[in-house]
Backbone as JSON, one array per atom type, in Angstrom:
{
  "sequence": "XXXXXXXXXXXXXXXXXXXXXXXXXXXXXXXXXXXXXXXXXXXXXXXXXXXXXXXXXXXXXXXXXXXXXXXXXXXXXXXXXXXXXXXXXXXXXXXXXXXXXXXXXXX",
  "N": [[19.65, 144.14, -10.21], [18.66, 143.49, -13.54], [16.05, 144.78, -15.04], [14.83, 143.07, -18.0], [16.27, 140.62, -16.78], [14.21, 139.83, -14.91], [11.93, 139.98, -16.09], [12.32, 137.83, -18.11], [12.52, 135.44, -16.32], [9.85, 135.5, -14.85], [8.73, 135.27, -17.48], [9.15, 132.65, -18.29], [8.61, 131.32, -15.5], [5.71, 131.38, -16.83], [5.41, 130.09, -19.2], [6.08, 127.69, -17.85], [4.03, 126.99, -16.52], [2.05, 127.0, -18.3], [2.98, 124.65, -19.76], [2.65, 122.59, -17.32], [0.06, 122.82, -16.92], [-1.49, 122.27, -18.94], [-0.38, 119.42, -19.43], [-1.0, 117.94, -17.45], [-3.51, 117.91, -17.85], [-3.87, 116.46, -20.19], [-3.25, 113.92, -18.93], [-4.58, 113.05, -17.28], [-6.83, 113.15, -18.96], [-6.71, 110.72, -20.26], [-5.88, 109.03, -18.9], [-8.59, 108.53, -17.8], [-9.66, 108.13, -19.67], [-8.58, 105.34, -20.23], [-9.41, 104.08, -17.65], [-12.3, 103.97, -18.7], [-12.34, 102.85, -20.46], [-11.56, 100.07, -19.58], [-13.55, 99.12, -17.77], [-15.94, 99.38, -19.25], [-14.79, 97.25, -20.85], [-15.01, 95.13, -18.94], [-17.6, 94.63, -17.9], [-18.53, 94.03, -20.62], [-17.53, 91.64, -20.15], [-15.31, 91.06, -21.95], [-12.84, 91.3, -20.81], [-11.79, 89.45, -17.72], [-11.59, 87.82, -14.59], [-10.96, 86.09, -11.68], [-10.23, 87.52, -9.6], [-9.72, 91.35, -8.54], [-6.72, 91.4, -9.72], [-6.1, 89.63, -11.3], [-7.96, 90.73, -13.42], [-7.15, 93.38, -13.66], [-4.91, 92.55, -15.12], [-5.61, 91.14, -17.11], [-6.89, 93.51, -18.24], [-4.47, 95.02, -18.99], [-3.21, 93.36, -20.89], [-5.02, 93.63, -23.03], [-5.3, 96.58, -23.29], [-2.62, 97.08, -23.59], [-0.88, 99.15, -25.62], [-2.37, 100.96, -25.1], [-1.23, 101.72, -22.34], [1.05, 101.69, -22.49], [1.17, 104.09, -24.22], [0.01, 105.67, -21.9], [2.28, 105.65, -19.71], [4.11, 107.62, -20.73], [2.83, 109.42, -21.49], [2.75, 110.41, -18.3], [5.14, 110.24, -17.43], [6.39, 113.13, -19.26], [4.51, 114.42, -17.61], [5.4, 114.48, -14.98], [8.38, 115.67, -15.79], [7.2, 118.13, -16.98], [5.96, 119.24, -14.32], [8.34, 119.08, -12.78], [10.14, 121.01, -14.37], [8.34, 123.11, -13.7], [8.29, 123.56, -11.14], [11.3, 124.21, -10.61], [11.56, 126.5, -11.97], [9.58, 128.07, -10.48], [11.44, 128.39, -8.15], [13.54, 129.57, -9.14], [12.51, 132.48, -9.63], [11.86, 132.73, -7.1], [14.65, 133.32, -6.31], [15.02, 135.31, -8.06], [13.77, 137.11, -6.72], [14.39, 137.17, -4.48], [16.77, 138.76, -4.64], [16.38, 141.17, -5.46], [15.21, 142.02, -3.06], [17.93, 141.9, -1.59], [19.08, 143.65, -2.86], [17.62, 146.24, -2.57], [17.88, 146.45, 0.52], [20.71, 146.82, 0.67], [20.53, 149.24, -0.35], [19.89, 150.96, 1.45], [16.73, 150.91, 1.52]],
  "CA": [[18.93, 143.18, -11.03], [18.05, 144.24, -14.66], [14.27, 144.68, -15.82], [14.92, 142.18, -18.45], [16.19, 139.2, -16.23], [13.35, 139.82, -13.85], [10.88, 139.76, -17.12], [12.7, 136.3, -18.31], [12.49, 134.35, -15.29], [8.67, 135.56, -14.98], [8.22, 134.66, -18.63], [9.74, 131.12, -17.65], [7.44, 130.55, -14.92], [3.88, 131.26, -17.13], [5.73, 129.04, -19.59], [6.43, 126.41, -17.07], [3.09, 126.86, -15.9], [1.24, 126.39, -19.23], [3.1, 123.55, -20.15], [2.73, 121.86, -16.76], [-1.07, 122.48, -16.69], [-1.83, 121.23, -20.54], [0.44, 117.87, -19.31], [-1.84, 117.84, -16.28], [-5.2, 117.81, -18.65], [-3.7, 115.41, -20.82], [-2.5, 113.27, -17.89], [-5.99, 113.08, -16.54], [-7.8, 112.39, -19.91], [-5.97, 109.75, -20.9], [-6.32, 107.92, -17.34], [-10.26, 108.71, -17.56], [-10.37, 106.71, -21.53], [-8.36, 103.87, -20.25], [-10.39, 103.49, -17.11], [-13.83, 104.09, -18.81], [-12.23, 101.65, -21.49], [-11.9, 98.92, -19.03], [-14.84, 99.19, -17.4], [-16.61, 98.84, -20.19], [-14.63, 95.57, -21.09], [-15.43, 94.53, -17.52], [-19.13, 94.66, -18.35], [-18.28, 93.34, -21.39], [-17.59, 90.12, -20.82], [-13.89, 91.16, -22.4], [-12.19, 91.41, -19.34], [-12.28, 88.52, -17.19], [-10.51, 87.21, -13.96], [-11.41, 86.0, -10.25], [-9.93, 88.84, -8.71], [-8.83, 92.36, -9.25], [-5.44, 91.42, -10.14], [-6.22, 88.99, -12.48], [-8.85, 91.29, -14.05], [-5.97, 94.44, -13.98], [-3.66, 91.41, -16.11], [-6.58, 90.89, -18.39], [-7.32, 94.49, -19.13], [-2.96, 95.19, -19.31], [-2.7, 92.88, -21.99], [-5.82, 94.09, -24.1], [-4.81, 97.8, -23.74], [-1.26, 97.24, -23.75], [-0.65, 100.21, -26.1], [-2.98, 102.34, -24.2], [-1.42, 101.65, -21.3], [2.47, 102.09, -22.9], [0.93, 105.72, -24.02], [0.08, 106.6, -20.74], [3.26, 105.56, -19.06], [5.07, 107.82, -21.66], [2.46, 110.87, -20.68], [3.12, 110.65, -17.25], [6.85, 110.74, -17.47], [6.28, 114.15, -19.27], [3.64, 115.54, -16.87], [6.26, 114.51, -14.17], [8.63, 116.2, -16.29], [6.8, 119.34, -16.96], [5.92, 119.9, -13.04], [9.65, 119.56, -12.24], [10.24, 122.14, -15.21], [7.11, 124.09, -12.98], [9.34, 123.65, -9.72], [12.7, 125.0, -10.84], [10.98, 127.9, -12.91], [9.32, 129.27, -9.39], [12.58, 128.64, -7.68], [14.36, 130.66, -10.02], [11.4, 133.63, -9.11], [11.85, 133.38, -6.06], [15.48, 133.47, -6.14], [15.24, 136.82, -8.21], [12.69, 138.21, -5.43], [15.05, 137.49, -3.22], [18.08, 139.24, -4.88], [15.84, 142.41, -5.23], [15.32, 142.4, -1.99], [18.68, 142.35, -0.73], [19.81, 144.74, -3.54], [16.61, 147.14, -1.65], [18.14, 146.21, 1.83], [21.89, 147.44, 0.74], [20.49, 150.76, -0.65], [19.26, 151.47, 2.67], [15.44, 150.71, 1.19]],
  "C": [[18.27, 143.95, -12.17], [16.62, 143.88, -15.1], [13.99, 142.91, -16.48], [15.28, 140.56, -17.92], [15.26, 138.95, -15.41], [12.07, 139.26, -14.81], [11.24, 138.31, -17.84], [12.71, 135.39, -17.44], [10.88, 134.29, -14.96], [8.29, 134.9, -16.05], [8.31, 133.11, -18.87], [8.87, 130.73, -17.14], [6.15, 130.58, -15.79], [4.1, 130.27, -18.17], [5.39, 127.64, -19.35], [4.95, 125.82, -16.91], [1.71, 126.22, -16.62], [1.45, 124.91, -19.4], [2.36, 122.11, -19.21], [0.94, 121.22, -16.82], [-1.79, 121.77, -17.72], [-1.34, 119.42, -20.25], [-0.64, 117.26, -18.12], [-3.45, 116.88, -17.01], [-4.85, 116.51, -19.29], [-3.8, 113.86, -20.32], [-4.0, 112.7, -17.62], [-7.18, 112.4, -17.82], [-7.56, 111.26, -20.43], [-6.09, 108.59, -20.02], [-7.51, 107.66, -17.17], [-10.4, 107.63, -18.79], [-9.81, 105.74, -20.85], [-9.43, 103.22, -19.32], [-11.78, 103.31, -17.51], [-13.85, 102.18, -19.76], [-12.31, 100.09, -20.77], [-12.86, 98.5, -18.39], [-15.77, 98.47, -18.21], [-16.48, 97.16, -20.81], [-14.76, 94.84, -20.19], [-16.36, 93.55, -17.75], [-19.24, 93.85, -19.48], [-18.25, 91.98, -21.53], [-15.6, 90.06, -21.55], [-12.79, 90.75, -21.5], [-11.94, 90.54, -18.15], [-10.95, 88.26, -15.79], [-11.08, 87.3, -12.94], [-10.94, 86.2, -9.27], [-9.33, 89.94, -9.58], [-7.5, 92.06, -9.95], [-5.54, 90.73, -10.98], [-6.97, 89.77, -13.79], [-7.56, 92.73, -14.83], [-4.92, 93.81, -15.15], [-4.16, 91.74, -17.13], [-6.98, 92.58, -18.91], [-5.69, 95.01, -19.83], [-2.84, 94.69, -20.9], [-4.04, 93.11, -23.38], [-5.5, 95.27, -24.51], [-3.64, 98.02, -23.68], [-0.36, 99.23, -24.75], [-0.73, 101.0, -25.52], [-2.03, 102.68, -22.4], [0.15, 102.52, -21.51], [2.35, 103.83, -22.73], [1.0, 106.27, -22.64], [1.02, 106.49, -19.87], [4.19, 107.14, -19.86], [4.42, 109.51, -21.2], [2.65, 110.64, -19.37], [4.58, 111.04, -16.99], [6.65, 112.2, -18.06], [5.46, 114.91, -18.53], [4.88, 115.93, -15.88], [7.61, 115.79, -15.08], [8.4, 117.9, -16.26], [6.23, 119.56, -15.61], [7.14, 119.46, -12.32], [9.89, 120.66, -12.93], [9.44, 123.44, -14.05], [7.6, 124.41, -12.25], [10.57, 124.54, -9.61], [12.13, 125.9, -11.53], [10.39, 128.93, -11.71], [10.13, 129.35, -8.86], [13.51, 129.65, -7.86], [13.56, 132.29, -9.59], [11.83, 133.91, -8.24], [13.52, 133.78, -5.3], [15.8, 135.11, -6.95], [14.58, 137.56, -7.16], [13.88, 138.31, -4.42], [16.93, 138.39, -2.9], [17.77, 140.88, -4.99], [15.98, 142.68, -4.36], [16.66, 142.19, -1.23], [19.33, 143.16, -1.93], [18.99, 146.08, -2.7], [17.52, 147.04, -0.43], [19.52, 147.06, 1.72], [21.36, 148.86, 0.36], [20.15, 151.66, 0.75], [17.21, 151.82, 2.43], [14.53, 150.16, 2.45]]
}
């Protein structure tokens, strides 16, 4: 196993790893504004319905956009922590080619 493919499959995973965790943050802030957002229209008076599900309708069709967005980040978080998945796979599939290149040398 050459230096260089060992240093590209590493460089892959911190890649993987950035991307996944930035998609993560994003993922998370974006779920925090909508819920604060409905909340607020709860309280509001905006929001209205005589039950959760009616209330979940009534905030759907006010933040419709917001809501589109965050369907659209989730598919890329999902996304970028499969990217995350197959990037340590790949790691641990060079670890494990080291070690039986070590094992044939008599290592």
């Amino acid at each position: 196993m050459e230096t260089n493919d060992v240093n590209k499959v590493y460089e892959e995973l911190i890649n993987a790893t950035e991307l996944a965790q930035k998609a993560g943050v994003i993922r998370a802030n974006t779920k925090a504004t909508i819920e604060t957002a409905v909340m607020l229209s709860i309280a509001n008076g905006e929001v209205v319905g005589k039950n959760e599900r009616e209330r979940n309708a009534a905030a759907y069709n006010l933040y419709k956009k917001e809501y589109e967005a965050k369907d659209v980040i989730e598919q890329d978080y999902k996304e970028k922590s499969n990217d995350l998945a197959i990037a340590q796979i790949r790691v641990n599939c060079v670890r494990d080619c080291i070690r039986v290149e070590e094992l044939a040398k008599g290592e």
